[in-house]
C-alpha positions in Angstrom: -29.8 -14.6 88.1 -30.2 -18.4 89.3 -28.0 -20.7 90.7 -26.7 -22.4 87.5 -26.5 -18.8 85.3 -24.3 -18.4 88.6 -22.3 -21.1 88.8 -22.0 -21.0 85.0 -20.4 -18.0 85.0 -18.1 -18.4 87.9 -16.8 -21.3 86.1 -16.4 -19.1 83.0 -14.8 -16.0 84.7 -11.9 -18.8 86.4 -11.1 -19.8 83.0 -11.2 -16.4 81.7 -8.7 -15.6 84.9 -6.6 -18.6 84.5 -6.3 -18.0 81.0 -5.4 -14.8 81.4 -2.5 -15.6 84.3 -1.1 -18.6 81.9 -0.4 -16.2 78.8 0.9 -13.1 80.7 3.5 -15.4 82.2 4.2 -17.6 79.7 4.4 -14.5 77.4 7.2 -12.5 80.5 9.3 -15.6 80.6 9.3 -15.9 76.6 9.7 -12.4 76.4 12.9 -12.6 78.4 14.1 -15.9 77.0 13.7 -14.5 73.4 16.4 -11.7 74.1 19.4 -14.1 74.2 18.0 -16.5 71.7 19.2 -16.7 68.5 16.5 -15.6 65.6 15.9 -18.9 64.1 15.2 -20.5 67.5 12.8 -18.2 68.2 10.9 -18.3 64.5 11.0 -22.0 65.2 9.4 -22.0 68.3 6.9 -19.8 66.9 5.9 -22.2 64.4 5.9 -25.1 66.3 3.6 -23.6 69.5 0.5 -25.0 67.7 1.7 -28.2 66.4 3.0 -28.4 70.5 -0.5 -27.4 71.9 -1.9 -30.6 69.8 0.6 -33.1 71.0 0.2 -31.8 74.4 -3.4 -32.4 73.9 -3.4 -35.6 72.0 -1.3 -37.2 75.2 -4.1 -36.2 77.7 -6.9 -37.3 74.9 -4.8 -40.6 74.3 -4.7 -40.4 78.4 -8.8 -40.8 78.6 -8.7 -43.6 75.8 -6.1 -45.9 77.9 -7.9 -45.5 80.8 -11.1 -46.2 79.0 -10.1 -49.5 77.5 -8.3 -50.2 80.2 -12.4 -50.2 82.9 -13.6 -52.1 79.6 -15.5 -48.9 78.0 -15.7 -49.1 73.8 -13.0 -46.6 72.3 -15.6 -44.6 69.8 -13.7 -41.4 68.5 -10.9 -39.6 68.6 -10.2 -35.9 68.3 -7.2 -33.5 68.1 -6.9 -30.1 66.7 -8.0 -30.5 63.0 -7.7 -34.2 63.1 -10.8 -37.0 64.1 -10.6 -40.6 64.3 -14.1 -42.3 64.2 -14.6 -45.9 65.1 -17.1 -47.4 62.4 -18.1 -50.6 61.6 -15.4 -51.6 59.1 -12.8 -49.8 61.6 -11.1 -46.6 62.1 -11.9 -43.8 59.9 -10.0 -40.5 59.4 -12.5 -37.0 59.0 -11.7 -33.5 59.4 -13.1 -32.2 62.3 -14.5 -28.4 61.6 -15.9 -27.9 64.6 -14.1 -25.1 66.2 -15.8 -25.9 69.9 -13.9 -29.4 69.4 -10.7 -27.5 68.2 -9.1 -29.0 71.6 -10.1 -32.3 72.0 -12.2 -35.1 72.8 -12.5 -38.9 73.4 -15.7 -40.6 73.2 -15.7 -44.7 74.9 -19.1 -46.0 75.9 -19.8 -48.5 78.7 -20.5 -51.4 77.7 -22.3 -52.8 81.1 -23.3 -51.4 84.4 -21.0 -52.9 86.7 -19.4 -50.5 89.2 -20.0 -47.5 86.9 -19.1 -44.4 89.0 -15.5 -46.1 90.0 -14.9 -46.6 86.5 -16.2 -43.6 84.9 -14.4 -41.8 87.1 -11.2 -43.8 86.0 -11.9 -42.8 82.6 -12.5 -38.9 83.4 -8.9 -39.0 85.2 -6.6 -40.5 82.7 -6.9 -37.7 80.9 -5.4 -35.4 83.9 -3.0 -38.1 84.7 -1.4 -38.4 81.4 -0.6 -35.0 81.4 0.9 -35.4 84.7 3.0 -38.2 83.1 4.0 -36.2 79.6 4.9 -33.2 81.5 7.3 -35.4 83.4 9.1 -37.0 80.9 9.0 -33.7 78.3 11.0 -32.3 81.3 13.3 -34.7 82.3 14.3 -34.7 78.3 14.5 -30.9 78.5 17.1 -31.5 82.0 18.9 -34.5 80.1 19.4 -32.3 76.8 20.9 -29.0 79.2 23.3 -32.2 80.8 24.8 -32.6 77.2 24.9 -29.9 76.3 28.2 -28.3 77.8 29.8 -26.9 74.6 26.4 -24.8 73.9 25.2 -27.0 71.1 22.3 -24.5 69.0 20.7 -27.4 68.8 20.9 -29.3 72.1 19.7 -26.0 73.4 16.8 -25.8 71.6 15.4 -29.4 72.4 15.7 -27.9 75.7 13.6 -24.9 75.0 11.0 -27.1 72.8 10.7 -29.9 75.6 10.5 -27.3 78.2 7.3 -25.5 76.5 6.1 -29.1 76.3 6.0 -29.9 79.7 4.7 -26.8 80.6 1.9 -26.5 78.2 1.0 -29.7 80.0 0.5 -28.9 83.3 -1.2 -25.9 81.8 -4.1 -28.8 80.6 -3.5 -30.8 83.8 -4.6 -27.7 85.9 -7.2 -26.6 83.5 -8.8 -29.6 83.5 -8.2 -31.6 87.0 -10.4 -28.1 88.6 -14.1 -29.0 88.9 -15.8 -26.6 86.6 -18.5 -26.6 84.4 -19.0 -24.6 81.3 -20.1 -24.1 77.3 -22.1 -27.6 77.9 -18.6 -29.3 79.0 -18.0 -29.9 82.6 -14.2 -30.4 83.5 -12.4 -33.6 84.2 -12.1 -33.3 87.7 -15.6 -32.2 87.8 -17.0 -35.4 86.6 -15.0 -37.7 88.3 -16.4 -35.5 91.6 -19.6 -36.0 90.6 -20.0 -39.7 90.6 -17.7 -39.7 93.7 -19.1 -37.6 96.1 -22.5 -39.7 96.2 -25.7 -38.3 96.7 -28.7 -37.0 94.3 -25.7 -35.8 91.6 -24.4 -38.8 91.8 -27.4 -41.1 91.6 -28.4 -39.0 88.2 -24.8 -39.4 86.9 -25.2 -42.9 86.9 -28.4 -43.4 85.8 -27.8 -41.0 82.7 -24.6 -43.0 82.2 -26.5 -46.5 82.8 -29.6 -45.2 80.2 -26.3 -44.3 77.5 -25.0 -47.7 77.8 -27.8 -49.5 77.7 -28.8 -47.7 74.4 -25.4 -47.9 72.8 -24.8 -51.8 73.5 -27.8 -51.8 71.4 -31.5 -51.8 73.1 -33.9 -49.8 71.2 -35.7 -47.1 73.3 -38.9 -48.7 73.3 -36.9 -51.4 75.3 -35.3 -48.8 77.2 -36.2 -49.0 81.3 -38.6 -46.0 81.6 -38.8 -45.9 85.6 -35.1 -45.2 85.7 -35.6 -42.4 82.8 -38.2 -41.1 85.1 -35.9 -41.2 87.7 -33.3 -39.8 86.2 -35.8 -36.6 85.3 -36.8 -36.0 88.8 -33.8 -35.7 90.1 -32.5 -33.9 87.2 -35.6 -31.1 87.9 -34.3 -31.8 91.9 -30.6 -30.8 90.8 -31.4 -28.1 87.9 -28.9 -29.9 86.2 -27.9 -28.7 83.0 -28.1 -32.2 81.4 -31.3 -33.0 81.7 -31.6 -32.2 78.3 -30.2 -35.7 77.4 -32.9 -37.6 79.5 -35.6 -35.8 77.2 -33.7 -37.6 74.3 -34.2 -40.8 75.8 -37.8 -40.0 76.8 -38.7 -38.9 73.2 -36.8 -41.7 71.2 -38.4 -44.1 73.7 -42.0 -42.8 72.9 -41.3 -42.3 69.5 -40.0 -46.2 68.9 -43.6 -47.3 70.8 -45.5 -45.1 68.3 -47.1 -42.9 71.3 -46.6 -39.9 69.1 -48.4 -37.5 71.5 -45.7 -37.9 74.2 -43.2 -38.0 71.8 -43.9 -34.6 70.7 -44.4 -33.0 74.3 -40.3 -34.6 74.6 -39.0 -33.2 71.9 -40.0 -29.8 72.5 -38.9 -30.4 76.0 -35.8 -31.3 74.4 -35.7 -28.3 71.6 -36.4 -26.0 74.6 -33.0 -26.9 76.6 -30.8 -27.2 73.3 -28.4 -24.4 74.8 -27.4 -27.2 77.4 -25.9 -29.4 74.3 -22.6 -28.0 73.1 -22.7 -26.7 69.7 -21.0 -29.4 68.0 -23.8 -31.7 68.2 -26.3 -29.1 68.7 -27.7 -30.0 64.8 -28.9 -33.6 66.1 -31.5 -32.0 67.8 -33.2 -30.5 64.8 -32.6 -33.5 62.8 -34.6 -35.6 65.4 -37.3 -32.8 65.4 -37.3 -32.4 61.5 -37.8 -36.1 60.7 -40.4 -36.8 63.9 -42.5 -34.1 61.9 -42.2 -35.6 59.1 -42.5 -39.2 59.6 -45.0 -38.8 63.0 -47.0 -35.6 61.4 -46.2 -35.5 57.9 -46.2 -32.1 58.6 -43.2 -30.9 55.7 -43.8 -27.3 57.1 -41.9 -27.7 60.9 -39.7 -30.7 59.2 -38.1 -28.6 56.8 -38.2 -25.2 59.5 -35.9 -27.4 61.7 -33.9 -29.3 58.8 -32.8 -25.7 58.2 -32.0 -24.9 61.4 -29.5 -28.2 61.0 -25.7 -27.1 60.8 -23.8 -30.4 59.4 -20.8 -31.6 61.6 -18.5 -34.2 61.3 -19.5 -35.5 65.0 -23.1 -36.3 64.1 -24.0 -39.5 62.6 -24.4 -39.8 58.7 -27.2 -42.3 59.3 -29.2 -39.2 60.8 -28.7 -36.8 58.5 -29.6 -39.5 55.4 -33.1 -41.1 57.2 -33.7 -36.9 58.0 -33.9 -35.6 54.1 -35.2 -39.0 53.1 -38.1 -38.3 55.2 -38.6 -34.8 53.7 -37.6 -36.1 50.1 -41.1 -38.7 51.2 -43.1 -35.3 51.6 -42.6 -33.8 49.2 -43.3 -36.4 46.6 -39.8 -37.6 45.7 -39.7 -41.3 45.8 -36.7 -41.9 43.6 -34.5 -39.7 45.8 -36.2 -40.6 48.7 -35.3 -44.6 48.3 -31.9 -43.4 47.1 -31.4 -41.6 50.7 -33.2 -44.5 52.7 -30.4 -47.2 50.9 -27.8 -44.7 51.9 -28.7 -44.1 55.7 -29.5 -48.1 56.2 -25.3 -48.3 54.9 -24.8 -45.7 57.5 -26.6 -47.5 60.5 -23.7 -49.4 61.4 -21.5 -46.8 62.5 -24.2 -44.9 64.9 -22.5 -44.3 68.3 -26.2 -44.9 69.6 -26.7 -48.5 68.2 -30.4 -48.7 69.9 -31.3 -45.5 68.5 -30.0 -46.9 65.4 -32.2 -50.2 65.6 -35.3 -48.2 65.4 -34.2 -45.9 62.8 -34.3 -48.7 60.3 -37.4 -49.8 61.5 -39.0 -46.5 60.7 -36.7 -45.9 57.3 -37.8 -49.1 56.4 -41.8 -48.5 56.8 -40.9 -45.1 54.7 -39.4 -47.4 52.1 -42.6 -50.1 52.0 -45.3 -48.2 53.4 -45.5 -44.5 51.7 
């Protein structure tokens, strides 16, 4: 076994432990608690543990966005539970998120320059940790202020008290599980990446150039415009650090090629970039076979390996409309359909706006608009 199947499942195996430790006590002390509680606060509690989970992890999400804002990052998307806030050209837009790897949380905010990145990427991994810290505290000190009042044994006093104390300690549960550097299921932990760009060094000199190559492309240069020593860079060290997102740097490296037109080395990247999809967490696993699906059929016109990987494309709420549009319009072109494929192309150009990646996005028109005028 290598070094990152190792450390891989080390990190799994603590979770698995901490897990573990978390429910058997939180299950004794409820266990014990439920005995002199009447039924109906304990059917209560019951059906508000989830609804409890969420807000605990809406804080620490809601944590990472403050902090975000706050270093000057752009506030993207917002997820919690069930619930998904995506920020889109015309604003905020609601979506169900399905994705049960995302049934946590996330927050997306992209940098929007490259000034003093690893201090302030840092201060976005941390907020999330830290607003746990700060919901935990004041869900207690309303659980200790609603025992004060209560000295006649108010039912319901007492069971503010029991729901603010599960708060606050369903929060430090998410403040430890996430403030310990870990790194596993294609997520590494907050305290993990704040470490990374920290501690210096090769890890950190990839960190920052991954996160450097991201912003450039979302503040909206195309890859072809993209600076290709530091993606090179950025893959050395990457192959230096067997680090598991390498895979993203292959991204670049294909869209990059792909935007110049040098459709040889765009297809030695993508299957670079096919071969490492385990490193991509499953949620947005399905824009890696829509990249490969309409490469083959706009670069090869090949409607074979474009529709093999269009199946292999699980639709999610995380990856961009835009893609999934320009992606069967360019299959729709293959086969012959030109009604529905300038139906699609109309469609995805709509959608173009509201990529996260707005370079990405720039040369996806380009190339839905050749479809359109050039088939």
């Amino acid at each position: 076994m290598n070094k990152k199947k190792v450390i891989k499942a080390l990190g799994t195996l603590m979770i698995m432990v901490m897990g573990g430790a978390v429910g058997y006590f939180a299950a004794k002390l409820g266990a014990g608690s439920a005995q002199s509680m009447p039924g109906w606060q304990v059917l209560m509690l019951l059906v508000l543990a989830v609804p409890a989970f969420f807000v605990v992890v809406g804080f620490h999400e809601a944590g990472h966005a403050v902090a975000g804002m706050w270093v000057k990052f752009d506030f993207r998307m917002y997820v919690v539970g069930p619930f998904m806030w995506d920020k889109e050209e015309t604003g905020w837009k609601f979506k169900w998120n399905k994705n049960v790897n995302l049934s946590g949380g996330m927050v997306i905010c992209l940098p929007l320059s490259s000034e003093n990145l690893a201090k302030r990427f840092s201060i976005y991994a941390l907020g999330g940790p830290a607003a746990s810290v700060i919901f935990a505290a004041l869900a207690y000190g309303i659980r200790l202020i609603a025992v004060a009042l209560n000295v006649s044994g108010n039912p319901v006093l007492d069971f503010i008290a029991l729901l603010f104390g599960l708060l606050s300690f369903l929060s430090v549960v998410i403040f430890c599980m996430t403030i310990i550097p870990l790194h596993t299921g294609g997520f590494y932990t907050d305290g993990a990446r704040a470490l990374r760009f920290l501690r210096g060094g090769d890890t950190s000199r990839f960190e920052l150039l991954l996160v450097k190559i991201i912003s450039d492309s979302s503040g909206g240069m195309r890859p072809a415009l993209l600076n290709t020593d530091e993606i090179n860079e950025a893959l050395a060290l990457a192959n230096k650090l067997d680090a598991p997102m390498k895979v993203y740097v292959w991204y670049y490296l294909y869209h990059a090629a792909f935007d110049k037109g040098q459709y040889e080395e765009a297809e030695i990247y993508i299957t670079a970039y096919i071969a490492e999809i385990d490193s991509i967490p499953k949620g947005i696993r399905g824009s890696v076979f829509l990249d490969a699906a309409l490469f083959y059929a706009i670069a090869r016109k090949d409607l074979d390996r474009a529709e093999l990987y269009w199946k292999q494309y699980v639709p999610s709420a995380l990856l961009p409309k835009a893609q999934v549009l320009a992606t069967e319009a360019a299959i729709l072109s293959l086969r012959g359909d030109r009604v529905q494929r300038d139906e699609k192309i109309e469609l995805a150009l709509k959608e173009i706006p509201n990529m996260i990646d707005r370079g990405v996005g720039i040369a996806l028109r380009e190339k839905l608009l050749e479809l359109k005028h050039n088939p």
